[in-house]
FIKOLZA-1660 file (N, C-alpha, C; in steps of 0.1 Angstrom, whole numbers, plus 5000, padded with zeros to 4 digits):
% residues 139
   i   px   py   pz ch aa at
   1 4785 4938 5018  A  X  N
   1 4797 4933 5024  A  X CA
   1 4797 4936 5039  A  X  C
   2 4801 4926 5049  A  X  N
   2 4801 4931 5063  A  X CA
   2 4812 4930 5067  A  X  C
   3 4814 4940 5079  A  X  N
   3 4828 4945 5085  A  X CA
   3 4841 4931 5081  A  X  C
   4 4836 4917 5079  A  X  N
   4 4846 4908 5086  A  X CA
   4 4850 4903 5067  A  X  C
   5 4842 4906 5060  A  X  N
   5 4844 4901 5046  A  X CA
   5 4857 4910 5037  A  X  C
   6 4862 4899 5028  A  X  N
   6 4879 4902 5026  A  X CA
   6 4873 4901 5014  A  X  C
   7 4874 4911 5001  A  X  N
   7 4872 4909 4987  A  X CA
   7 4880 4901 4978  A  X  C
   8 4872 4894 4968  A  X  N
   8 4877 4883 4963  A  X CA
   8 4891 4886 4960  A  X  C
   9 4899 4876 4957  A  X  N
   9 4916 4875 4953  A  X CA
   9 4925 4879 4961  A  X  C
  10 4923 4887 4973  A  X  N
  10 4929 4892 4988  A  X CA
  10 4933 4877 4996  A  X  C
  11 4947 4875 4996  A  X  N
  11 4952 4869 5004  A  X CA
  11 4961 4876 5014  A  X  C
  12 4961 4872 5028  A  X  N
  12 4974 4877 5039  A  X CA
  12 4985 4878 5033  A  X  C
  13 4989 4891 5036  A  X  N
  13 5005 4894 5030  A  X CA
  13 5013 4886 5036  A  X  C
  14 5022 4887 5028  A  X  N
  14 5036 4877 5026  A  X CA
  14 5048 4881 5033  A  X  C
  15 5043 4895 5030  A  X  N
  15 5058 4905 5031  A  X CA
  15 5055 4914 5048  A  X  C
  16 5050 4906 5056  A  X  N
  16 5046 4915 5069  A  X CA
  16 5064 4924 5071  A  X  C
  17 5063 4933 5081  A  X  N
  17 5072 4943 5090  A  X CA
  17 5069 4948 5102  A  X  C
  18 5083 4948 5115  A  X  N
  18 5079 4957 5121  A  X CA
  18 5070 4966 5125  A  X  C
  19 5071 4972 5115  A  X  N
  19 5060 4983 5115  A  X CA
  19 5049 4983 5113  A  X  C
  20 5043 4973 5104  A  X  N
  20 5030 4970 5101  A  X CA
  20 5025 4959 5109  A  X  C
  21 5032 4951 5116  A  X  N
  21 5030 4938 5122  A  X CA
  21 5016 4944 5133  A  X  C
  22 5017 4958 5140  A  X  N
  22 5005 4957 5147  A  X CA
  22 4992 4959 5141  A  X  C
  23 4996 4963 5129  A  X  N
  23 4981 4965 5119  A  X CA
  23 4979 4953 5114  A  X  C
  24 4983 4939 5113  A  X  N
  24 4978 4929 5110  A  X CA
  24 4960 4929 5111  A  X  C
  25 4956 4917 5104  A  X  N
  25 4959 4916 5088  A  X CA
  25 4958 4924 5081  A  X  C
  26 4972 4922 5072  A  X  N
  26 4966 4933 5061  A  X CA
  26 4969 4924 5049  A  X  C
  27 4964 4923 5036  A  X  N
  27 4962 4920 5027  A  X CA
  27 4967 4921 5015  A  X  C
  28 4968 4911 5002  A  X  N
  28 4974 4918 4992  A  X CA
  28 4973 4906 4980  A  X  C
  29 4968 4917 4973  A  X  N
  29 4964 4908 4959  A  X CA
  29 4975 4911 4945  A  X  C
  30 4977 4902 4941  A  X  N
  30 4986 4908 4924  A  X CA
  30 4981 4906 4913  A  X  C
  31 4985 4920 4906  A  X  N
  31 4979 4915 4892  A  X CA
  31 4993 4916 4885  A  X  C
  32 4990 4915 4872  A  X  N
  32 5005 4915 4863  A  X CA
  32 5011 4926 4865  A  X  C
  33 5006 4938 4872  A  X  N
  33 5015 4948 4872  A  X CA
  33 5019 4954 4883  A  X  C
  34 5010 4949 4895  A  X  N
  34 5015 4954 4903  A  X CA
  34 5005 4946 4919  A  X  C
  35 5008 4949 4928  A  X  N
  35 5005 4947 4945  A  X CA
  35 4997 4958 4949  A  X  C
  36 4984 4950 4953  A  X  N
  36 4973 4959 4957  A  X CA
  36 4973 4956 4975  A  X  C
  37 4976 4963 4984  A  X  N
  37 4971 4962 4996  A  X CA
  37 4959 4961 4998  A  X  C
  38 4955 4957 5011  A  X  N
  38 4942 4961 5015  A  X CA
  38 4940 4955 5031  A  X  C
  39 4929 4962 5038  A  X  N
  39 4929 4956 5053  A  X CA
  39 4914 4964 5058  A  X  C
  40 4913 4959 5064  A  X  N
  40 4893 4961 5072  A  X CA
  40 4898 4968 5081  A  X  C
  41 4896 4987 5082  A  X  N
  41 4897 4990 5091  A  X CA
  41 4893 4991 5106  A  X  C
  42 4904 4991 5114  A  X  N
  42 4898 4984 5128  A  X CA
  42 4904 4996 5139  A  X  C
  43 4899 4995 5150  A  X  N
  43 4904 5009 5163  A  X CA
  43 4920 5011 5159  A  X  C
  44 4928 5001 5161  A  X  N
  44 4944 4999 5157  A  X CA
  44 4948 5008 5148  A  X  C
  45 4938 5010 5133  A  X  N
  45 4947 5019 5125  A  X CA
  45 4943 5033 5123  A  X  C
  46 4933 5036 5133  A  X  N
  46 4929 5051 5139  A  X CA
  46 4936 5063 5147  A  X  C
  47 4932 5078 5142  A  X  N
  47 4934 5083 5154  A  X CA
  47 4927 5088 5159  A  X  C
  48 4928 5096 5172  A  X  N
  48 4918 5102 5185  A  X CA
  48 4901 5105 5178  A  X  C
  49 4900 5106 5166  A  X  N
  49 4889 5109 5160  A  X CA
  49 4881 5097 5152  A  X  C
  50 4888 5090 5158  A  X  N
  50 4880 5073 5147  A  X CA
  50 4883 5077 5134  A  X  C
  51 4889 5079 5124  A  X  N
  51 4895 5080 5109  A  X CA
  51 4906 5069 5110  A  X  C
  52 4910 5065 5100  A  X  N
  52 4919 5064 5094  A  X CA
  52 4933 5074 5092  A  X  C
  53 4941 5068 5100  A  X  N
  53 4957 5074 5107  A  X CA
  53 4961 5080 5095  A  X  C
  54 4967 5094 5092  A  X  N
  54 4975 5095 5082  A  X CA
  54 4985 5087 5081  A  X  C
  55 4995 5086 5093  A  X  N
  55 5007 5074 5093  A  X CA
  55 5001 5062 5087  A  X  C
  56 4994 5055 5090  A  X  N
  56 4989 5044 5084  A  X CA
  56 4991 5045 5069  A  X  C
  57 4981 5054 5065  A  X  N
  57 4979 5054 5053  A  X CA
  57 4994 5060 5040  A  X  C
  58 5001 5066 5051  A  X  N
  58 5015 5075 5042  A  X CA
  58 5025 5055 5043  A  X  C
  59 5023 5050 5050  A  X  N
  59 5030 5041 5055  A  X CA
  59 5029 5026 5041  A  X  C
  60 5012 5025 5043  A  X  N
  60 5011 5012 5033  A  X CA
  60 5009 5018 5020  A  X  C
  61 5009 5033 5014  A  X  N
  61 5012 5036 5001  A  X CA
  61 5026 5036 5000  A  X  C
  62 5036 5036 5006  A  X  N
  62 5051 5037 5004  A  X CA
  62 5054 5018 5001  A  X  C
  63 5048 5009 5012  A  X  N
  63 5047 4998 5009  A  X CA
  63 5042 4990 4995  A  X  C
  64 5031 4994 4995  A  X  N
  64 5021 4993 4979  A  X CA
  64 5035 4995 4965  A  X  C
  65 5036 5009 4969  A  X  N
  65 5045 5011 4955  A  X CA
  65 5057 5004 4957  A  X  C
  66 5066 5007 4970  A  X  N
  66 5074 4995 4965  A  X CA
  66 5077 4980 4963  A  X  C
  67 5069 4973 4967  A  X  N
  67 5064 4962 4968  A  X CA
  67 5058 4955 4951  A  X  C
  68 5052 4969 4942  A  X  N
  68 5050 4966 4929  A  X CA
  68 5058 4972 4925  A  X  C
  69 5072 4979 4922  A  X  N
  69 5079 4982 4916  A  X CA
  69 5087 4969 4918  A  X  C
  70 5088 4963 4927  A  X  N
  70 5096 4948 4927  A  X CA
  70 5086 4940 4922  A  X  C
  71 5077 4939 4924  A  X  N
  71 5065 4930 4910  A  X CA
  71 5071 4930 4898  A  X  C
  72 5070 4945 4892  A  X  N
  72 5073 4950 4880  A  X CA
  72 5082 4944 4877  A  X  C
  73 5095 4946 4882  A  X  N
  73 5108 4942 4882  A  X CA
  73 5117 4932 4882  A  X  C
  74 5108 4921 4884  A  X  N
  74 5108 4903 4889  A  X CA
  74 5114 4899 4899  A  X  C
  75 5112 4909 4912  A  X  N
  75 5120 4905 4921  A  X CA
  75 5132 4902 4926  A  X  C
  76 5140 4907 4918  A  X  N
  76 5155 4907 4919  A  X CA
  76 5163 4919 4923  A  X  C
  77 5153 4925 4929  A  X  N
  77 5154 4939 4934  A  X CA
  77 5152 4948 4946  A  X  C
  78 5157 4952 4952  A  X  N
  78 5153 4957 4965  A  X CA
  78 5150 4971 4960  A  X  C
  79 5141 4981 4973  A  X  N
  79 5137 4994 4965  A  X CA
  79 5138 5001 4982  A  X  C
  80 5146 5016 4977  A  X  N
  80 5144 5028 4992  A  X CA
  80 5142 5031 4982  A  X  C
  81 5132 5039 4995  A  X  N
  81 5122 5051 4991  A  X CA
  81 5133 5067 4995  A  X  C
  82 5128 5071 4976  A  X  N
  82 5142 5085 4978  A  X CA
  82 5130 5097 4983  A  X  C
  83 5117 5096 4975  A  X  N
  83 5108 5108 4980  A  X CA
  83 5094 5102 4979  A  X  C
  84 5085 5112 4986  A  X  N
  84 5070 5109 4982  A  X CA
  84 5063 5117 4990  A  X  C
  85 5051 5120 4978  A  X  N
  85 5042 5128 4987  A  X CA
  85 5031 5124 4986  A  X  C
  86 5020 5127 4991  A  X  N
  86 5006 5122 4991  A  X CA
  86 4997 5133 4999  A  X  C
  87 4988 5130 4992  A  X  N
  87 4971 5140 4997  A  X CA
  87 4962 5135 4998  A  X  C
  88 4959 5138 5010  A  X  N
  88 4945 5133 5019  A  X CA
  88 4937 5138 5013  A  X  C
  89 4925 5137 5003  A  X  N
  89 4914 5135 4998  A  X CA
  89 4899 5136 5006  A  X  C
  90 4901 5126 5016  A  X  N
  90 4888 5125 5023  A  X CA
  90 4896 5118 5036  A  X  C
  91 4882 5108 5044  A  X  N
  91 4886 5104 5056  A  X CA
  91 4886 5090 5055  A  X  C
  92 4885 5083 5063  A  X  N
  92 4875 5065 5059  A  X CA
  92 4876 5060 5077  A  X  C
  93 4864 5054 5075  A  X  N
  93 4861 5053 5096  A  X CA
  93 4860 5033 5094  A  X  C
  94 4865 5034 5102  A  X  N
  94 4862 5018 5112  A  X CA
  94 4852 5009 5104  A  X  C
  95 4857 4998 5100  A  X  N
  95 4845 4988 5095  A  X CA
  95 4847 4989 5076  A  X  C
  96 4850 4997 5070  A  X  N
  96 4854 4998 5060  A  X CA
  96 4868 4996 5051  A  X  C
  97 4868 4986 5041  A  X  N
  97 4879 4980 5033  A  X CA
  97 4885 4997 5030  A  X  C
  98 4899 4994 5034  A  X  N
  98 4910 5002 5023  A  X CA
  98 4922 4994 5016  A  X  C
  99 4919 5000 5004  A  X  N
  99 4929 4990 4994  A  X CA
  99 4939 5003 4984  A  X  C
 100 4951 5000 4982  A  X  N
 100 4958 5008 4978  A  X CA
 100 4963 5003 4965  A  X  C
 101 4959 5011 4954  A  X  N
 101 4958 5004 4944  A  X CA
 101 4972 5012 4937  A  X  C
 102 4978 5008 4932  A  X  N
 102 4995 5012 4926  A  X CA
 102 4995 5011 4909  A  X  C
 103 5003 5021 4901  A  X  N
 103 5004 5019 4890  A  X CA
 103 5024 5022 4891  A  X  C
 104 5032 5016 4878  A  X  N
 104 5045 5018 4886  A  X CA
 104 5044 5025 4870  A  X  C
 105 5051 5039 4870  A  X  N
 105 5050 5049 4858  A  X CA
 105 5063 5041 4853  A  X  C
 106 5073 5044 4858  A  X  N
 106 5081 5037 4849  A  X CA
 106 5097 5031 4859  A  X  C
 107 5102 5023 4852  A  X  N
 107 5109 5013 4859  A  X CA
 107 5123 5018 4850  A  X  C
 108 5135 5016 4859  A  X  N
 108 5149 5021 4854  A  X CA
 108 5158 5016 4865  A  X  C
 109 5171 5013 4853  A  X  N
 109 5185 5010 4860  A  X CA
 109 5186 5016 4874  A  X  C
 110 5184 5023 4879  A  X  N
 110 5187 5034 4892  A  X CA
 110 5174 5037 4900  A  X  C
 111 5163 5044 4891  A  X  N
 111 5148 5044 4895  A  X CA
 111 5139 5040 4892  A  X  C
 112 5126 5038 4904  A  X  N
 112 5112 5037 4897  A  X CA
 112 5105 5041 4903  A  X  C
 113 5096 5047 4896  A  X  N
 113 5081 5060 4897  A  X CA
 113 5073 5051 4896  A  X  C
 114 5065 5052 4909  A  X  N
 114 5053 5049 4911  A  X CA
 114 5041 5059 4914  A  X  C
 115 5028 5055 4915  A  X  N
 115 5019 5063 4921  A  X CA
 115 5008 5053 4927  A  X  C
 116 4997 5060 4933  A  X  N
 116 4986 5054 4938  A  X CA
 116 4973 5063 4944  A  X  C
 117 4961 5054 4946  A  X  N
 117 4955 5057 4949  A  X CA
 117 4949 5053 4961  A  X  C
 118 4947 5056 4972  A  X  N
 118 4941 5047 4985  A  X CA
 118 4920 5049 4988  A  X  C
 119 4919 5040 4985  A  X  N
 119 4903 5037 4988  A  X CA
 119 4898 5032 4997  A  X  C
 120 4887 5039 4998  A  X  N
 120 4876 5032 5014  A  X CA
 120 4862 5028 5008  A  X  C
 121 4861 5016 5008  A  X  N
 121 4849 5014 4999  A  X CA
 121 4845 5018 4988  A  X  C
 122 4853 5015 4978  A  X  N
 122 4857 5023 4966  A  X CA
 122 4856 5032 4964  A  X  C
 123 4859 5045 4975  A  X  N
 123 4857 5057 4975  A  X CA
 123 4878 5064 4974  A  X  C
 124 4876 5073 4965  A  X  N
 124 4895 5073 4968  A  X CA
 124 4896 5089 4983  A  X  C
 125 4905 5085 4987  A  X  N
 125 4907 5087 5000  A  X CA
 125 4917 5096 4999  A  X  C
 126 4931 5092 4985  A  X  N
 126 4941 5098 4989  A  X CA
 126 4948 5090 4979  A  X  C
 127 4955 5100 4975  A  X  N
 127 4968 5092 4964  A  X CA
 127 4978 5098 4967  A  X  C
 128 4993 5093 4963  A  X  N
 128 5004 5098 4964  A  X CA
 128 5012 5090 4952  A  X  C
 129 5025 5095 4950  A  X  N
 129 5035 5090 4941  A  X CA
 129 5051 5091 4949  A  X  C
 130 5057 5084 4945  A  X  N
 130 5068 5079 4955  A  X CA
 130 5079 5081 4938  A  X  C
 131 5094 5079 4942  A  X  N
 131 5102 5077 4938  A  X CA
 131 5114 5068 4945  A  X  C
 132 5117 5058 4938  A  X  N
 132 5122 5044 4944  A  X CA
 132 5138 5043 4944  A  X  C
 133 5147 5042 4949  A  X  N
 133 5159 5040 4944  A  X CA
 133 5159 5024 4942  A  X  C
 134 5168 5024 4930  A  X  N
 134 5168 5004 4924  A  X CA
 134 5180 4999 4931  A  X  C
 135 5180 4991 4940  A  X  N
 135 5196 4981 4949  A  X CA
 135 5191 4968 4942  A  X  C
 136 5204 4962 4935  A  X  N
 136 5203 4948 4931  A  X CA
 136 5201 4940 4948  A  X  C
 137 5194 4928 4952  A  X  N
 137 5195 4919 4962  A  X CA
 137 5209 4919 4959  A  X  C
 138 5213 4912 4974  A  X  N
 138 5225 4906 4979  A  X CA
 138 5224 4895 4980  A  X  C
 139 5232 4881 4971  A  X  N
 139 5231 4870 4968  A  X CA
 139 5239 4864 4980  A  X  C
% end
């Protein structure tokens, strides 16, 4: 795989932000259960040491989970984030896929528990688990 290649089923996200709009592109595939991010690390989502930013990474796992807790959910749902924590594992440098792979533990009237894992070339980098507050959309 070279720096510029996007793994099969990875299309541009849908759901850009703010926040993430300077890390463009970032990526995202679905399966039945959930929203997988992913993006070719580039200088942008670095810090002073060429790595892979914790902010980055604390940022698109809170996205990841909630993004498949509204998968999960059919969309009829908006999701704040009540808590989350996550641990840095390892590093991942420039030129290497990271993709944030989500499982949603369980889905409820008020909450939903997610977790995840964040990978650099299928190496895991870091996981965390989140807790979601459930808001019906506003029609």
């Amino acid at each position: 795989m070279t720096s510029t290649d996007i793994p099969d089923g990875f299309e541009r996200q849908s759901r850009p932000s703010p926040l993430t709009d300077p890390w463009e592109p970032i990526y995202s595939k679905q399966t039945p259960d959930a929203v997988i991010l992913g993006l070719r690390l580039a200088t942008p989502h670095t810090n002073a040491r060429g790595f892979a930013h914790g902010g980055l990474i604390a940022a698109l796992t809170d996205k990841a989970m909630g993004h498949s807790c509204g998968h999960k959910m059919g969309g009829t749902y908006s999701f704040v984030t009540v808590s989350m924590a996550i641990d840095f594992v390892s590093s991942a440098q420039i030129g290497q896929w990271l993709a944030v792979e989500t499982d949603v533990i369980k889905t409820g009237s008020t909450l939903c528990f997610a977790q995840c894992v964040v990978k650099a070339d299928d190496a895991v980098i870091a996981r965390a688990n989140a807790t979601f507050r459930v808001v019906p959309k506003k029609r």
